[in-house]
RODO-2510 file (C-alpha; in nm, 4 decimals, decimal comma):
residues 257
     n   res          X          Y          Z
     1     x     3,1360     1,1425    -0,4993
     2     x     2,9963     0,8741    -0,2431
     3     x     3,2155     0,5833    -0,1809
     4     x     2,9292     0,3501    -0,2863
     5     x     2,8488     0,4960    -0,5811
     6     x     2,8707     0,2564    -0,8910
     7     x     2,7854     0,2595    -1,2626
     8     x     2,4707     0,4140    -1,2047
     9     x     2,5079     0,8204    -1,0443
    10     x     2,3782     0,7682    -0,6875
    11     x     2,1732     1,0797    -0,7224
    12     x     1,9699     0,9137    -0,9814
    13     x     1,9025     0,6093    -0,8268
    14     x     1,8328     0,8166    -0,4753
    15     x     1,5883     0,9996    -0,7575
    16     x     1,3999     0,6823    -0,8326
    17     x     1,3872     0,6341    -0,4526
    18     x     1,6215     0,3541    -0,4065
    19     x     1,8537     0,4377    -0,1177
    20     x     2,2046     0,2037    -0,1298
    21     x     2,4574     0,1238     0,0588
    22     x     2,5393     0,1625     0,4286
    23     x     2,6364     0,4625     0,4752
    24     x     2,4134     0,6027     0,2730
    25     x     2,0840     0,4271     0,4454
    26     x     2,2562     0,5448     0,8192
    27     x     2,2085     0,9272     0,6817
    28     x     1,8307     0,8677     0,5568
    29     x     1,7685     0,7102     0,8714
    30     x     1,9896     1,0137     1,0589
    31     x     1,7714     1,2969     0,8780
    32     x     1,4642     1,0756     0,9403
    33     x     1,4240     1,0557     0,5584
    34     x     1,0641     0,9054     0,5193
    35     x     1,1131     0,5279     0,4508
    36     x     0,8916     0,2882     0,3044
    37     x     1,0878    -0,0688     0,3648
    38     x     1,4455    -0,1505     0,4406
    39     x     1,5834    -0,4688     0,2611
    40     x     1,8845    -0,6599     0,4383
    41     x     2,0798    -0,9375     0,3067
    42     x     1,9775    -1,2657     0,4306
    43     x     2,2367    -1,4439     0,6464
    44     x     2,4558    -1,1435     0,6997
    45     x     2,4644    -1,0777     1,1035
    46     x     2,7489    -0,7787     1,1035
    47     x     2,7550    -0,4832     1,3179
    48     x     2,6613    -0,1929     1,0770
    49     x     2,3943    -0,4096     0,9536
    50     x     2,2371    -0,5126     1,2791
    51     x     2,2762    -0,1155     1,3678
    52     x     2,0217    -0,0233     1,0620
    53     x     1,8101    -0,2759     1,1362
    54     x     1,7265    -0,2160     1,4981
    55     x     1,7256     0,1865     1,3949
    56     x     1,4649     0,1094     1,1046
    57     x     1,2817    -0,1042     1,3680
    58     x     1,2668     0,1705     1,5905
    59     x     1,1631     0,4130     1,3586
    60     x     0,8386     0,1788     1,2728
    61     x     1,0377     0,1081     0,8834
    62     x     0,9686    -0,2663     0,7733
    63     x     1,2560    -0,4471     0,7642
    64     x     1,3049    -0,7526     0,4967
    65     x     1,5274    -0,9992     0,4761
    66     x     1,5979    -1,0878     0,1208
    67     x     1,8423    -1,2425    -0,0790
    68     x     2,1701    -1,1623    -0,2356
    69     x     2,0189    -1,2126    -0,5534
    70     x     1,6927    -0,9881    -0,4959
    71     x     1,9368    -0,7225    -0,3377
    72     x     2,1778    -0,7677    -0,7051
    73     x     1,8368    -0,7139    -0,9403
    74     x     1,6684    -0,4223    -0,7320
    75     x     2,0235    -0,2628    -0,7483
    76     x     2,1070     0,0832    -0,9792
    77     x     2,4876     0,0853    -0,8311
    78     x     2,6026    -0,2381    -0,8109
    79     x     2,6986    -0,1558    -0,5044
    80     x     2,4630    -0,2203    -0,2462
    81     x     2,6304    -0,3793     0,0528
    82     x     2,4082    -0,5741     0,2007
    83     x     2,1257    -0,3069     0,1878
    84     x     1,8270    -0,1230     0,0174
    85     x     1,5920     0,1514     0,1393
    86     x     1,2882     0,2436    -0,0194
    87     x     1,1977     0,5850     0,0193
    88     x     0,8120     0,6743     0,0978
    89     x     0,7320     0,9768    -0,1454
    90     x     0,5225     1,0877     0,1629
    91     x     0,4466     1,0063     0,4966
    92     x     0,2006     0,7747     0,6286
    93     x    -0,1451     0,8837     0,7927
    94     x    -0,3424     0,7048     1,0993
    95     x    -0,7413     0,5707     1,0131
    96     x    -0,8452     0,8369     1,2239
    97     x    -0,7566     1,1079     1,0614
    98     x    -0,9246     0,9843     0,7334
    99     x    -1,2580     0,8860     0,9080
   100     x    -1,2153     1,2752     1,0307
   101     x    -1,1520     1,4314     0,7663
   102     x    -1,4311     1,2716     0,6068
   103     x    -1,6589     1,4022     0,9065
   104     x    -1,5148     1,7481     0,8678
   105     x    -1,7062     1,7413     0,4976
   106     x    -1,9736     1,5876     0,5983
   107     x    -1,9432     1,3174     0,3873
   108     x    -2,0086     0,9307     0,4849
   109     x    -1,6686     0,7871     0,4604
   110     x    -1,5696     0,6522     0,1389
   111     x    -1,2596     0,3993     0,2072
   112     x    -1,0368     0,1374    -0,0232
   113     x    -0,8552    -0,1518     0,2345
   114     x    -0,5930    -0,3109    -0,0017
   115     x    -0,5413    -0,6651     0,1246
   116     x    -0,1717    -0,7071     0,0264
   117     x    -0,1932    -0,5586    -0,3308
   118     x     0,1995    -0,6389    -0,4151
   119     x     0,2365    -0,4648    -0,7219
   120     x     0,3164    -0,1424    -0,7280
   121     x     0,1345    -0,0215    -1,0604
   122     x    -0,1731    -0,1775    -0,9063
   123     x    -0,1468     0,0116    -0,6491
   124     x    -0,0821     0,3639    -0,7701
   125     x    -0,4134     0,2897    -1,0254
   126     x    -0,6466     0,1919    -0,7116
   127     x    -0,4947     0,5718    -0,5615
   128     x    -0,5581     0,7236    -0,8681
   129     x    -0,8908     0,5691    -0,9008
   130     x    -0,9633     0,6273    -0,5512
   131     x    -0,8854     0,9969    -0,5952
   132     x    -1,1067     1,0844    -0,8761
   133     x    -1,3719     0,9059    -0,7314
   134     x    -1,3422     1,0952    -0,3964
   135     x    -1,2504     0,8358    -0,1933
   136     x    -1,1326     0,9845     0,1648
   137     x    -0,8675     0,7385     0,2041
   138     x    -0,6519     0,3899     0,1102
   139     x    -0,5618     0,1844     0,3906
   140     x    -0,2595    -0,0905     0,2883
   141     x    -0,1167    -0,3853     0,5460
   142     x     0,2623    -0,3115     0,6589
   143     x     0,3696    -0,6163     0,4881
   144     x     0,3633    -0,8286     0,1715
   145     x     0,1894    -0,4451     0,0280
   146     x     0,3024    -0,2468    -0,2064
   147     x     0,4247     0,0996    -0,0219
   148     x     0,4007     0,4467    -0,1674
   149     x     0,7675     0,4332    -0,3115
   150     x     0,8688     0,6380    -0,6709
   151     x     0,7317     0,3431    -0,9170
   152     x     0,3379     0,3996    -0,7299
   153     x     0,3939     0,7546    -0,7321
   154     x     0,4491     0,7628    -1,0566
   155     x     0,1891     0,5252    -1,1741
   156     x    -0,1032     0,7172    -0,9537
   157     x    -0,0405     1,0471    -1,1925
   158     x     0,0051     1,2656    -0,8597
   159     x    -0,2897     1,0931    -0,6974
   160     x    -0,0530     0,9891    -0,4151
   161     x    -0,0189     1,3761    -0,3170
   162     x    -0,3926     1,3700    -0,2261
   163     x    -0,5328     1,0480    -0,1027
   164     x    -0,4040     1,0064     0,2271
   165     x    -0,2823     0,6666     0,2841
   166     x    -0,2285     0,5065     0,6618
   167     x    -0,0287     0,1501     0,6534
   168     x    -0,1719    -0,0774     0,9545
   169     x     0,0240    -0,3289     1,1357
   170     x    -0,3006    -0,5697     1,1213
   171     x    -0,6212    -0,5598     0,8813
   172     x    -0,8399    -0,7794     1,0354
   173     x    -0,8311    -0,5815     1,3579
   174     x    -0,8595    -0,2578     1,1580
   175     x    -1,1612    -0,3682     0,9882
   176     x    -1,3362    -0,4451     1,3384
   177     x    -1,1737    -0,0899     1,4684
   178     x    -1,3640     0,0638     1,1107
   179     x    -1,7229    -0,1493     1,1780
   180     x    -1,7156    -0,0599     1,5815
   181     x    -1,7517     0,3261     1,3859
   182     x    -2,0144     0,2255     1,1882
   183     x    -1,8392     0,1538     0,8704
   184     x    -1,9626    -0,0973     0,6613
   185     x    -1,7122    -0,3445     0,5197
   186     x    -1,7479    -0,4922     0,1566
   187     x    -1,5679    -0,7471     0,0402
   188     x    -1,5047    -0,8091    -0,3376
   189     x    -1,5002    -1,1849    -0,4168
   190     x    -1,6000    -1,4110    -0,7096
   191     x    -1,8169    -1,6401    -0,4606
   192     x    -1,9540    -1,3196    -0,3202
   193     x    -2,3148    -1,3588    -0,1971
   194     x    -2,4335    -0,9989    -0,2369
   195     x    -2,4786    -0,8769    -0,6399
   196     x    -2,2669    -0,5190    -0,7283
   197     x    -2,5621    -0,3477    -0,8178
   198     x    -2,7644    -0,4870    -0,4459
   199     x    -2,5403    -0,3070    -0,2664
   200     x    -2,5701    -0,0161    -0,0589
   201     x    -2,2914     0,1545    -0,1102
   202     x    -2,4712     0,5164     0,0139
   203     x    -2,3241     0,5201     0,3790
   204     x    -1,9828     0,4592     0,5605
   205     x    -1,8254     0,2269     0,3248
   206     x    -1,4853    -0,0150     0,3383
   207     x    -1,4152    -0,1874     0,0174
   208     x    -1,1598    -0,4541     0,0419
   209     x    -0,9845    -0,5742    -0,2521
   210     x    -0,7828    -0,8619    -0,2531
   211     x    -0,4394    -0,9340    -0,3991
   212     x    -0,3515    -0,9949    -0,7640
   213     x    -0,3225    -1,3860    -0,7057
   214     x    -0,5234    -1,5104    -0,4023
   215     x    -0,8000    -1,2203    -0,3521
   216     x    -0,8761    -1,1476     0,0214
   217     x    -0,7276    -1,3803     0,2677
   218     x    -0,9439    -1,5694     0,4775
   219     x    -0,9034    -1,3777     0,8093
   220     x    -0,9790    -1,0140     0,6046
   221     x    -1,2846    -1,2014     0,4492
   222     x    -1,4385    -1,3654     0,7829
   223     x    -1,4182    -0,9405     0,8595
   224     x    -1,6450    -0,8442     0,5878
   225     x    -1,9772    -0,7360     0,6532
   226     x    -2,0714    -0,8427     0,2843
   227     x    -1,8758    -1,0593     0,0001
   228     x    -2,0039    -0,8591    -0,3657
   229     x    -1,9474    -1,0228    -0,6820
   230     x    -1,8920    -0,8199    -0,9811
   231     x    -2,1541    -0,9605    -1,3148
   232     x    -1,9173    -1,1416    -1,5227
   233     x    -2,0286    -1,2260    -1,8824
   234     x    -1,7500    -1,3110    -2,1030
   235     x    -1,5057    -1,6293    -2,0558
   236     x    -1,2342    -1,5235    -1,7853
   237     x    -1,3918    -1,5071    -1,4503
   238     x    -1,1690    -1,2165    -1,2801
   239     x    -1,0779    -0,8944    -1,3254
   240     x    -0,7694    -0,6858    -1,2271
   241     x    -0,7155    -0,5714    -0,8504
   242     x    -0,7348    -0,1852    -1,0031
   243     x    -1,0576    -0,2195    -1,2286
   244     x    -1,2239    -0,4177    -0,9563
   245     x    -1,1634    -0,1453    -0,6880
   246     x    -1,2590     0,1188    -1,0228
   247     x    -1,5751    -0,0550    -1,0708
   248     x    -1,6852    -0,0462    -0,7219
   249     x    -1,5918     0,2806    -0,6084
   250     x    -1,7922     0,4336    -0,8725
   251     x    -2,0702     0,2259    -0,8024
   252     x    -2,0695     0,4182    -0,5096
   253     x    -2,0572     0,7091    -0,6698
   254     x    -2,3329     0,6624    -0,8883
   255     x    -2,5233     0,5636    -0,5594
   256     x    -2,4500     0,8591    -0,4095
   257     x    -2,5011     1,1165    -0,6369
***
């Protein structure tokens, strides 16, 4: 038995792919257990702590400051102290190696950019959308994102085993990276100037969809080759992060068929 195991078993919680406790995050980190986020409690500036943090810093992990209170709720032991790991089902690709892969089918690239989609179930429905509609890739910002932890695994229904995924430090400079290839970027925005159905989804293709609450930010946005707006007809004037990205990804199928 661990020392910081509580009321829940450890190896259940470790199932759901919430790592607690000190020691227990040092040994992930040790075995180079694929991480998705480290949280830390706020205010706390001890030794062991500091230790994790500039490991997980090294190792490329997000570190968050959060807290007591976050750190109590996300907790299955009760016995967290101090800290939370998120494990990444699996590991994290580069952009490169999904435009490639792409090439290597000769296939115009077919790309989702997730502009700080928060919620995990979101998330693991634009993956499982984006697999069955042959999309070569999801691309998600290091922070304020969702990561591939347990809860999108789960909700993706195994998509996350086949849609490679790379996490970028900065989207705006990743969608300039993506258009200096010749990838066009869309944009999906209510205010969007370019009709669903007038665009031309047929070649190398980015579409951006913006968080639950605020859509794209404006930096991501001012990156877009084109803003489309999705025909709205009834009384509420937006849809879901996961049925917008649904709708146009198989626009593009359709288009490319």
């Amino acid at each position: 038995m661990r020392e910081n195991e509580g009321k829940r078993p450890v190896p259940q919680a470790e199932a759901d792919g919430i790592i607690e406790g000190r020691n227990a995050v040092i040994e992930a980190l040790r075995t180079d257990t694929p991480i998705d986020k480290i949280y830390l409690a706020k205010g706390e500036t001890d030794k062991t702590l500091g230790h994790i943090a500039s490991r997980a810093r090294e190792a490329g992990i997000v570190v968050v400051e959060a807290d007591r209170r976050k750190l109590d709720a996300m907790s299955r032991t009760h016995s967290h102290q101090g800290v939370i790991a998120l494990a990444a089902v699996r590991e994290y690709v580069s952009v490169q190696s999904i435009l490639d892969a792409a090439a290597e089918k000769g296939e115009p690239p077919l790309l989702v950019v997730c502009d700080e989609i928060s919620d995990p179930h979101n998330l693991g429905a634009i993956l499982r959308t984006a697999e069955c509609a042959g999309a070569h890739g999801v691309i998600i910002p290091k922070r304020r994102s969702a990561g591939l932890t347990a809860i999108v695994a789960k909700t993706s229904a195994g998509a996350v085993s086949y849609v490679p995924v790379a996490r970028v430090a900065n989207l705006s400079a990743t969608l300039k990276e993506l258009k200096k290839q010749g990838v066009w970027v869309f944009g999906t925005a209510a205010e969007g100037t370019t009709a669903l159905y007038d665009a031309d989804l047929k070649g190398p293709a980015a579409i951006v969809i913006g968080s639950e609450g605020d859509g794209m930010s404006r930096l991501v946005a001012e990156n877009c080759d084109f803003l489309v707006s999705i025909p709205m007809r009834g009384r509420i004037s937006s849809l879901n992060a996961s049925a917008a990205a649904a709708i146009l990804l198989y626009e593009a199928v359709r288009q490319r068929q």
